[in-house]
C-alpha positions as CSV (number, residue, x, y, z in Angstrom):
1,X,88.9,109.8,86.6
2,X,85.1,108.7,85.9
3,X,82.7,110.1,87.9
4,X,81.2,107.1,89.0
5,X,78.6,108.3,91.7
6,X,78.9,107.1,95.4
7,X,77.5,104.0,96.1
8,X,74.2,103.5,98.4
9,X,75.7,100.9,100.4
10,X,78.2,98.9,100.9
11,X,80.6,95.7,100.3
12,X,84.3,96.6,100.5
13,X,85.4,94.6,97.6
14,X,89.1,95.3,96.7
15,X,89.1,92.4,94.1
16,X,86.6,93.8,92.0
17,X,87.0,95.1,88.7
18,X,85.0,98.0,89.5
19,X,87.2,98.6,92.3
20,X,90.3,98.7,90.1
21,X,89.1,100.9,87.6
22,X,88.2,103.4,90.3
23,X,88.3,103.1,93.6
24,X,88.1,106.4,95.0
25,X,84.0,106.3,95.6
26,X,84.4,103.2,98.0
27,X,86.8,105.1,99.8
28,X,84.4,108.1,100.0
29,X,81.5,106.1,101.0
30,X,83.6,104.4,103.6
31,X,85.3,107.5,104.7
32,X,81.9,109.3,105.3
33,X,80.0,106.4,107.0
34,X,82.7,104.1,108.3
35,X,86.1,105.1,108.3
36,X,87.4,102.5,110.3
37,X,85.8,99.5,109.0
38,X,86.1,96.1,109.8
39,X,86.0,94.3,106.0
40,X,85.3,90.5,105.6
41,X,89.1,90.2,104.6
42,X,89.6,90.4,108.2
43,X,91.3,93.4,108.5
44,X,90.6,97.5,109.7
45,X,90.2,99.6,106.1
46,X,91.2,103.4,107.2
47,X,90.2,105.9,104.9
48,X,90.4,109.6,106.7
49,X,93.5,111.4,106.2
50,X,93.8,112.9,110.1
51,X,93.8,108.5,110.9
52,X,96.0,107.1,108.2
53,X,98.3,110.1,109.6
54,X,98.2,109.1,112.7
55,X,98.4,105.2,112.6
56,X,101.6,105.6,110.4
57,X,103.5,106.6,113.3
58,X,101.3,104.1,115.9
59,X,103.7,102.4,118.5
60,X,100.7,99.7,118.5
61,X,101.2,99.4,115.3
62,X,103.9,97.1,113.5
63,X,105.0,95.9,109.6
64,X,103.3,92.7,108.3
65,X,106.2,89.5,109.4
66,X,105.9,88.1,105.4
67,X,109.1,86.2,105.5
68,X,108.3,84.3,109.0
69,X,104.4,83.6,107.2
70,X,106.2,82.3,104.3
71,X,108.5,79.8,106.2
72,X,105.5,78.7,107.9
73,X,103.8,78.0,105.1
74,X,106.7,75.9,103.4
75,X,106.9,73.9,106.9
76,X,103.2,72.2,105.5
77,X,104.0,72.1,102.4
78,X,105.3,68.7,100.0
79,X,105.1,70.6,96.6
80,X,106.4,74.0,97.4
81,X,109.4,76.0,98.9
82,X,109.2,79.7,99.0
83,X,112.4,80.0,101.7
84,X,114.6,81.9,98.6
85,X,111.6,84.4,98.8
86,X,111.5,84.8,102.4
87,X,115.4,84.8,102.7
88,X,114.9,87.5,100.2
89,X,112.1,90.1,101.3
90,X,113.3,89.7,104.7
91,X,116.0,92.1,104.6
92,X,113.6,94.7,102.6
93,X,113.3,97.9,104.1
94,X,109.6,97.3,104.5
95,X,109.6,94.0,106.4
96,X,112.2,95.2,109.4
97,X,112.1,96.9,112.5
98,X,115.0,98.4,114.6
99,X,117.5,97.9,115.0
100,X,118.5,96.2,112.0
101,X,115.9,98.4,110.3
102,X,118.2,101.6,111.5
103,X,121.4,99.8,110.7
104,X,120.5,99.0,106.7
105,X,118.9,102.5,106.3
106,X,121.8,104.2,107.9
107,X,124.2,102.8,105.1
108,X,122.1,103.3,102.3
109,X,120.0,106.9,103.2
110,X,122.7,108.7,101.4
111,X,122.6,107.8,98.6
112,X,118.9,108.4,98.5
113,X,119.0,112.0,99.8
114,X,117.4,115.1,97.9
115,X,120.7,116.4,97.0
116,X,122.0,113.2,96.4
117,X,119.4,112.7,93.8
118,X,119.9,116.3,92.2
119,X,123.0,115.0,90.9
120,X,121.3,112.4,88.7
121,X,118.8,115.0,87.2
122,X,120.8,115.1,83.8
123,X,121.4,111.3,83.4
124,X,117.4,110.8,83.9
125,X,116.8,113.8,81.1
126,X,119.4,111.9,78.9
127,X,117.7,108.9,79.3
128,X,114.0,110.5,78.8
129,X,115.2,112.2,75.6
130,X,116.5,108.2,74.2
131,X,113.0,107.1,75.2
132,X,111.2,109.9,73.3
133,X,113.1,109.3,70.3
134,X,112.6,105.7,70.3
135,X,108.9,106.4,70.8
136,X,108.9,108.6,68.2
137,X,110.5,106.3,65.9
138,X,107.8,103.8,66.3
139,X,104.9,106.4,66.1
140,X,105.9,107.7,62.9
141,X,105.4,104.0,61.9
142,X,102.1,103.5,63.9
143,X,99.7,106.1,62.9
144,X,101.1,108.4,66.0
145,X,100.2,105.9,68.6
146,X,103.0,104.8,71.3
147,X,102.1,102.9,74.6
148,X,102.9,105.1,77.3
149,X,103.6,102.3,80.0
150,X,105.8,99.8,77.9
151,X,107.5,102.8,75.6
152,X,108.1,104.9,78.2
153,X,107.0,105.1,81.9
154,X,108.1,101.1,82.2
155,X,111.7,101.7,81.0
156,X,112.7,105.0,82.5
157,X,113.1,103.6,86.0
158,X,114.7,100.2,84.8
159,X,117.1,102.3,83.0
160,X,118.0,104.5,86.5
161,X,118.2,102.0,88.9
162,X,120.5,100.3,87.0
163,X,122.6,103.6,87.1
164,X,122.3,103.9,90.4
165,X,123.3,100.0,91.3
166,X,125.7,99.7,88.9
167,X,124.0,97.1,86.7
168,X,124.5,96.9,82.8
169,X,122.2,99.2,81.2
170,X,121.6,96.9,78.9
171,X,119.8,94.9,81.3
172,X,117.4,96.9,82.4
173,X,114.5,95.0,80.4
174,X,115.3,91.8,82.4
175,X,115.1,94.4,85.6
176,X,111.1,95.3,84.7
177,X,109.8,91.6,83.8
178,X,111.3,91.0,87.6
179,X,109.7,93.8,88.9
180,X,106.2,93.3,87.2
181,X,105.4,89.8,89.1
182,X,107.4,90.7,92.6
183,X,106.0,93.8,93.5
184,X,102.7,91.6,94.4
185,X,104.6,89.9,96.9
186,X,102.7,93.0,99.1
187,X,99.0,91.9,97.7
188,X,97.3,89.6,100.6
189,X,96.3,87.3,100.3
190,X,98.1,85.5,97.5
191,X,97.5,82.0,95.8
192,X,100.4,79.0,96.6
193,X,101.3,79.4,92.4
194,X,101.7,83.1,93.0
195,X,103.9,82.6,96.1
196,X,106.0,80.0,94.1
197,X,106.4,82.1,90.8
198,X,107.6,84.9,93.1
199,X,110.2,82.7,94.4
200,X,111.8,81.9,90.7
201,X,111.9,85.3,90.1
202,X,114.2,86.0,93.3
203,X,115.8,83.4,92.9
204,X,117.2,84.6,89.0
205,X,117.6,88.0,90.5
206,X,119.7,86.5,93.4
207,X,121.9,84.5,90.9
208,X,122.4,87.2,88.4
209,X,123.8,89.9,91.3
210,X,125.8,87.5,92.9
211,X,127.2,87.0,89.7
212,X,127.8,91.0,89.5
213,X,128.7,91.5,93.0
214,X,131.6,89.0,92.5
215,X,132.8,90.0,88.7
216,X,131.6,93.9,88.7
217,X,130.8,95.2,91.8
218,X,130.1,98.7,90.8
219,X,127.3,101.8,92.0
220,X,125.2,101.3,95.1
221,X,126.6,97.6,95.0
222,X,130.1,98.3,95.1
223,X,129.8,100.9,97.9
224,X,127.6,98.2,99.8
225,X,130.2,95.7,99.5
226,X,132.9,98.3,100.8
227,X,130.9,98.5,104.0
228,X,130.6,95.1,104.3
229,X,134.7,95.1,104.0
230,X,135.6,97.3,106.8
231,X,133.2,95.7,109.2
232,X,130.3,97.2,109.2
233,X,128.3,94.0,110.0
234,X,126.4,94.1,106.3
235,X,126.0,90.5,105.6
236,X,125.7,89.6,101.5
237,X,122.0,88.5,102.2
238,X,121.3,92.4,103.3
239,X,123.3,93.6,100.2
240,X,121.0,90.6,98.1
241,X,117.8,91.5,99.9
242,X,117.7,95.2,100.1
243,X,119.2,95.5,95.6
244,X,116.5,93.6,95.0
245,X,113.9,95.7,97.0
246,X,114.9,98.8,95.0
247,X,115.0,96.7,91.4
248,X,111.0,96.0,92.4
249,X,109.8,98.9,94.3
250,X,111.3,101.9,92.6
251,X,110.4,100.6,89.0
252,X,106.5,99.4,89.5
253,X,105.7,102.9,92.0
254,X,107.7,105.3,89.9
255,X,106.2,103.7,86.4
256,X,102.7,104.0,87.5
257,X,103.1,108.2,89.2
258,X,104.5,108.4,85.3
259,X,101.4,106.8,83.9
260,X,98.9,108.2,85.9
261,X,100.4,111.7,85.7
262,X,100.0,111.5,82.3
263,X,96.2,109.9,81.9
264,X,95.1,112.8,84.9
265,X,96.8,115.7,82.6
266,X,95.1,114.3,79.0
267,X,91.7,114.3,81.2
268,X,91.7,117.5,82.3
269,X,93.3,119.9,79.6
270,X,92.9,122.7,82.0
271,X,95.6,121.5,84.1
272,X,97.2,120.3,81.3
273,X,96.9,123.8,79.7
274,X,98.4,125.8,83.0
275,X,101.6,123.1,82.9
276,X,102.3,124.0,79.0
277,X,102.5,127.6,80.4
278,X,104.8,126.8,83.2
279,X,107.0,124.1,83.0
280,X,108.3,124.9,85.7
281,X,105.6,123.8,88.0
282,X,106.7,120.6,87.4
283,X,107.5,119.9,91.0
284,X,104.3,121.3,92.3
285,X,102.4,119.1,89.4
286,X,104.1,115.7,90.6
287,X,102.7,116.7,94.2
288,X,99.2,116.8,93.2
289,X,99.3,114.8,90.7
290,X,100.7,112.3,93.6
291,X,97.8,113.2,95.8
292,X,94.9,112.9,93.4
293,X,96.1,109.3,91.7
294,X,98.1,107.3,94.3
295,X,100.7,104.6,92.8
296,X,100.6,103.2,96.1
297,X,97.3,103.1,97.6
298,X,97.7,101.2,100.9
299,X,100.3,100.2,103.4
300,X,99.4,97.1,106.2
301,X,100.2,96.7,109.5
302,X,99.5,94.5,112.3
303,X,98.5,95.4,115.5
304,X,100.9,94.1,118.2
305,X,98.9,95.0,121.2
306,X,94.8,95.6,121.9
307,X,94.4,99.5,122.3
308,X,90.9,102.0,121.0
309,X,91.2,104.1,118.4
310,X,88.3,105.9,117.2
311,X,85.7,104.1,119.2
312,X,86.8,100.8,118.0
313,X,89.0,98.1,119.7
314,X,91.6,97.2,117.3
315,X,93.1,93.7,119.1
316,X,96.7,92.4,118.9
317,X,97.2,90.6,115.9
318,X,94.4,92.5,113.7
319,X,95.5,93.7,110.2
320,X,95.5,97.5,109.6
321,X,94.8,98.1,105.8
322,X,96.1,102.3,105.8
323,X,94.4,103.5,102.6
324,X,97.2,106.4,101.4
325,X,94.6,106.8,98.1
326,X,91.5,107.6,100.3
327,X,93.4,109.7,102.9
328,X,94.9,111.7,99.9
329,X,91.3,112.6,98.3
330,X,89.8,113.4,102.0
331,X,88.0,116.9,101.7
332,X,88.3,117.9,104.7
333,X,91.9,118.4,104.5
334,X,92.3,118.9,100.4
335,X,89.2,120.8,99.4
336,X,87.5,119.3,96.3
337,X,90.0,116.8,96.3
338,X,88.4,115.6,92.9
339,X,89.7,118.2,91.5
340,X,93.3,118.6,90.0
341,X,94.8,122.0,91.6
342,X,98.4,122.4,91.9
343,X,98.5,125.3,94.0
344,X,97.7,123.0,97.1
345,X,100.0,123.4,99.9
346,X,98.7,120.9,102.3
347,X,100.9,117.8,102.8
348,X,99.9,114.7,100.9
349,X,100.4,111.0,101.9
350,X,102.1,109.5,98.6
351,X,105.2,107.2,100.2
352,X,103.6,106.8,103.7
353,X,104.9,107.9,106.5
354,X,106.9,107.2,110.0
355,X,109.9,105.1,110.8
356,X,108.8,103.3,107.1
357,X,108.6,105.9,105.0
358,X,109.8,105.3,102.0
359,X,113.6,105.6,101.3
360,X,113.0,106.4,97.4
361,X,111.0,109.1,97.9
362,X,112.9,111.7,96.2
363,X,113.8,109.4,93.3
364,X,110.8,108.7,92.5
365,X,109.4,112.5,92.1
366,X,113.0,113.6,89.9
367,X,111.9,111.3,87.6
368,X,108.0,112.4,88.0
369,X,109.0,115.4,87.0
370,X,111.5,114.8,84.6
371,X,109.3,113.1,82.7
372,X,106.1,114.9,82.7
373,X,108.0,117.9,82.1
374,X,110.1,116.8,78.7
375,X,106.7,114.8,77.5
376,X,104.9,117.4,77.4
377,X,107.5,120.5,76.2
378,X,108.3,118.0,73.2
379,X,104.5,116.8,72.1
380,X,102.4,120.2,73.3
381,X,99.4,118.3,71.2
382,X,99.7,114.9,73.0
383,X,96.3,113.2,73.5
384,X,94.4,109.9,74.4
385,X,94.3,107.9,71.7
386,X,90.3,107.1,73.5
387,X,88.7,108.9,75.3
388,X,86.6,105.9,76.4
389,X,87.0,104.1,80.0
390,X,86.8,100.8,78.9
391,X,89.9,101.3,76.9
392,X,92.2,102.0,80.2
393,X,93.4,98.8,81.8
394,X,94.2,98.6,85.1
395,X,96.6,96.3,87.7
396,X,94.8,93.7,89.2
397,X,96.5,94.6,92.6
398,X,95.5,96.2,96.3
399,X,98.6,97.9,96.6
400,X,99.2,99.4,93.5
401,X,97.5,101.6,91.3
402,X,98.6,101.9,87.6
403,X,97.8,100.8,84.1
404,X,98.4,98.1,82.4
405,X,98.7,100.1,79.3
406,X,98.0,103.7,77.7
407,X,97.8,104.7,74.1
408,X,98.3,107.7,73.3
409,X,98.8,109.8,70.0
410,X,102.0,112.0,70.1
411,X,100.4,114.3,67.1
412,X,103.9,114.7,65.8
């Protein structure tokens, strides 16, 4: 990352574009002088690691109602109707408490287990190598030059998760343009267009697995609609809701931990160097590389009763803004946390934590790894195709950290 110094005071500004392209001395400067900050969004920003910790498991604490915000909003409103949204996100993991929050998780945790997940280790590598290729196709007509995000780190997790559901393969490119616009649906606040656009998108992606779920009803999607068969009280709005949650989720969290794994790496050919060694580090190189650049760099929640909490009176109804990035560069519990070191062993804060912690977890790191690993055993002289900042674009987005784009040059 630049080493953009610390600023002298303060505005916490997660809409800037400075703030996007790094935000990690805001979060230091907040950490250090303020790290439970009450921001003009209206909302607690928590940057230290020991609170974002411990306010993950807060029984004061409770997920962000979306889907009863969104029906209010459509009450007032002539012009638009986002209920196909709501209907939607309301049965994500991330927007429900027990006990339907157990029941849902109970059915699906399974198939989402570390073992589980083992087994699809040489599918992924299969479809890593058909990536590679096809990037290397179209670099040997380019000068050398692929786009890491749209060449590779966008269609790898399409191309699983339609594995895993049992969705045409071929489809997977329809998967990512959903997944690009609908992941947002966690950005607050959010314009009325936004809101609306969100709510084509599920309703296309409600349409087309219906469609599946009554034609082809293979994968994930096949066993979910067994369970719903022998009474197991899984409704087709929970089977709907919670297909859709991993189309969006897994694809935009594990395409950026691909990107930015890569950009840290090309920045600091030390690491890079002791990886080349060792490929088999990989795992212990997704962890840091996890902890130093964050895909997802905050998690809300709203305070359902008053109660103090670091000599400030958080009141029922108050947003929590849980920064996982600054938490996961605090020094006090990774030493120079700047710094890229994969021989860590302290616990990082990557997929949250708690009764919400996130169900793809594993997935996500399998093909972290997978990825970084063949990448860089097949192109040992990869590099930027820049080495100047202004030429990395970044996600307008609070949530999400991850580029819009990355050139590199394979050197082939």
């Amino acid at each position: 990352m630049s080493a953009n110094p610390e600023p002298t005071s303060l505005i916490f500004d997660p809409f800037s574009p400075e703030f996007h392209n790094n935000p990690y001395p805001t979060y230091d400067w907040l950490r250090e002088h303020d790290p439970i900050h009450w921001s003009f969004m209206q909302a607690w920003i928590i940057t230290s690691y020991r609170d974002v910790e411990a306010l993950l498991k807060a029984s004061q604490l409770q997920i962000d109602d979306l889907p009863m915000r969104l029906r209010q909003k459509s009450q007032y409103l002539k012009q638009w109707d986002f209920e196909c949204l709501a209907r939607t996100i309301e049965n994500w993991l991330f927007f429900m408490e027990p006990p339907h929050h157990t029941k849902l998780k109970g059915l699906v945790a399974k198939a989402f287990t570390p073992n589980a997940i083992e087994l699809l280790r040489p599918a992924i590598a299969q479809s890593v190598e058909h990536l590679l290729t096809l990037a290397e196709e179209k670099a040997r007509q380019n000068g050398g030059e692929i786009d890491v995000m749209t060449d590779f780190a966008a269609p790898l997790p399409a191309m699983t998760v339609t594995q895993i559901l049992g969705i045409p393969i071929s489809d997977h490119d329809k998967l990512m343009r959903w997944s690009y616009d609908l992941f947002f649906v966690f950005d607050q606040p959010m314009s009325l267009t936004g809101y609306q656009k969100q709510n084509a998108i599920a309703i296309e992606a409600r349409e087309y697995l219906v469609n599946l779920m009554t034609t082809q009803p293979n994968g994930l999607i096949g066993q979910l609609m067994s369970a719903r068969d022998q009474d197991l009280q899984l409704s087709e709005e929970q089977i709907l809701g919670f297909c859709i949650m991993l189309l969006i989720v897994g694809q935009e969290t594990t395409k950026s931990l691909i990107g930015n794994s890569v950009l840290a790496l090309l920045q600091h050919p030390q690491a890079l160097s002791e990886l080349q060694q060792d490929l088999d580090l990989a795992p212990v190189v997704i962890e840091e590389l996890l902890r130093y650049d964050s895909p997802v760099q905050v998690i809300a929640r709203i305070a359902k009763e008053d109660f103090d909490y670091g000599g400030k009176t958080i009141h029922a109804g108050d947003k929590v803004i849980l920064c996982l990035g600054a938490a996961n560069r605090d020094r006090e519990t990774f030493p120079e946390p700047n710094q890229i070191n994969f021989h860590r062993r302290n616990y990082n804060l990557p997929f949250g934590g708690g009764l919400h912690y996130c169900l793809g977890a594993a997935l996500a790191r399998v093909q972290g790894q997978i990825a970084i690993r063949h990448l860089i055993e097949r192109y040992p002289h990869l590099k930027l195709k820049s080495l100047n900042q202004s030429a990395l674009h970044w996600r307008e987005s609070i949530t999400l950290r991850g580029l819009t784009n990355l050139s590199v040059d394979l050197a082939i």
